[in-house]
N, C-alpha and C positions, 0 to 999 in steps of 0.2 A: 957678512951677515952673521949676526950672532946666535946664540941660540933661543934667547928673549924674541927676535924680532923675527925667527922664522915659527916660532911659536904662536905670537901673532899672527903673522900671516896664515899660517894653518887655519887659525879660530877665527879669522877673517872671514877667508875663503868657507870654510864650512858654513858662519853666519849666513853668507849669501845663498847659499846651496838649499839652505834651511831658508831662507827668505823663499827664495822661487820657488821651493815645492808650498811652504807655507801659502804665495800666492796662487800656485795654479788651482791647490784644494779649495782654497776659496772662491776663485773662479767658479770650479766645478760645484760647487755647493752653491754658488748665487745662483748659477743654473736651474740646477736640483729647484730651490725656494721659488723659482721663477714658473719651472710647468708647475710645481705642487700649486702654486696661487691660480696658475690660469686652471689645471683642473678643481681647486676648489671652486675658481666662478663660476664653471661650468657646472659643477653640478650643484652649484644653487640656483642657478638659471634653471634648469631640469626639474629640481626638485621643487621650484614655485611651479610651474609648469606643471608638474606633476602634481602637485597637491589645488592648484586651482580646476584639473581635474578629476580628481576625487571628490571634491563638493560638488562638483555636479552628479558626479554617480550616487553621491550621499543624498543628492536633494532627490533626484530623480526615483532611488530607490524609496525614501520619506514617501514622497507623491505616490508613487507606486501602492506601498504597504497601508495607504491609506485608501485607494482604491481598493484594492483586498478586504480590507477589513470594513470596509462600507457595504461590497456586496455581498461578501459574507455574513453579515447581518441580515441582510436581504433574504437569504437563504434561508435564514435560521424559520421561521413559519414552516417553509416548505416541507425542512427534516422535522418539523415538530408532525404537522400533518403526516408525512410519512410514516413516523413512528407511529401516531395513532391508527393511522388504514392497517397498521403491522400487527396491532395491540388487537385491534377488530377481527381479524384474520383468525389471529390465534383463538380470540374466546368463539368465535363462530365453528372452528376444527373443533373446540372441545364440546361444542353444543351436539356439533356431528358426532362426536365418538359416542357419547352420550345416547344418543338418540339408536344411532346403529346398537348399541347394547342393547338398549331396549327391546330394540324389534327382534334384536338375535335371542333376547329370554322367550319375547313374544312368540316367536317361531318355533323356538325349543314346545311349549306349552302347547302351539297349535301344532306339529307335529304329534303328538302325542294323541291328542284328539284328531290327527286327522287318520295317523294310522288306526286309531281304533273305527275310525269312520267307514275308511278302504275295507278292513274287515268285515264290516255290517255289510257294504256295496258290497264285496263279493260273495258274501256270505246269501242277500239277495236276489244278484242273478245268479248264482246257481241253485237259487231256491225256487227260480222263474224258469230256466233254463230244464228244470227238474220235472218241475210241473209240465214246461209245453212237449216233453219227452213223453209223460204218462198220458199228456191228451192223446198224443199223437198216435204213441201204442195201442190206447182207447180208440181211436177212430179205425186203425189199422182191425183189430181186431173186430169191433164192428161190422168193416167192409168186410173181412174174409167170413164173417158170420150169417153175414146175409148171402 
């Protein structure tokens, strides 16, 4: 054998060595391509699946917020009224404050007249009180006189 034809044979034999690894990688890789397809179908299986469930939650939710916002509407009167019984409240407290001042001036004024009144009263009965003291003295005196 020469050195020409064991040189061939060398890049023969390597050729093949490189062929079989070359086909096992591709094996392995038709593999690989093969779950990658079946997990893609799989999750487009899922993901129809999943988004035919989503319209329903989208529709459901639509129906839903249209319920809401019907009776909410519905409402709307009632907080109106409320607000006004609120509105009521308040001006009727300031008619009351109002009124209470009055009477508390009112008071002030009749105090003033009334303590001068108390005064007259007792000023009064002990001016009666006075008097049935001097009958009485007088009658007293009378009796020891007779």
């Amino acid at each position: 054998m020469t050195f020409g034809e064991l040189a061939g044979l060398i890049a023969a034999i390597a050729f093949l060595i490189l062929v079989i690894f070359l086909c096992i990688l591709i094996n392995r890789l038709s593999k690989t391509m093969q779950e990658t397809n079946r997990s893609i179908s799989l999750l487009t299986h899922d993901m129809d699946s999943l988004s035919k469930e989503v319209e329903e939650v989208l529709g459901n939710t639509n129906s839903l917020l249209e319920d809401i916002n019907q009776k909410s509407s519905q409402l709307d009167p009632a907080v109106k009224a409320v607000a006004d019984v609120s509105q009521s409240v308040i001006d009727i407290n300031e008619q009351v404050h109002g009124m209470v001042d009055k009477v508390n001036a009112q008071r002030e004024k009749n105090r003033f007249g009334l303590s001068l009144a108390k005064t007259a009263g007792k000023a009064a009965v002990v001016g009666l009180f006075n008097k049935y003291r001097q009958r009485r003295a007088s009658k007293k005196e009378a009796q020891e006189n007779e």
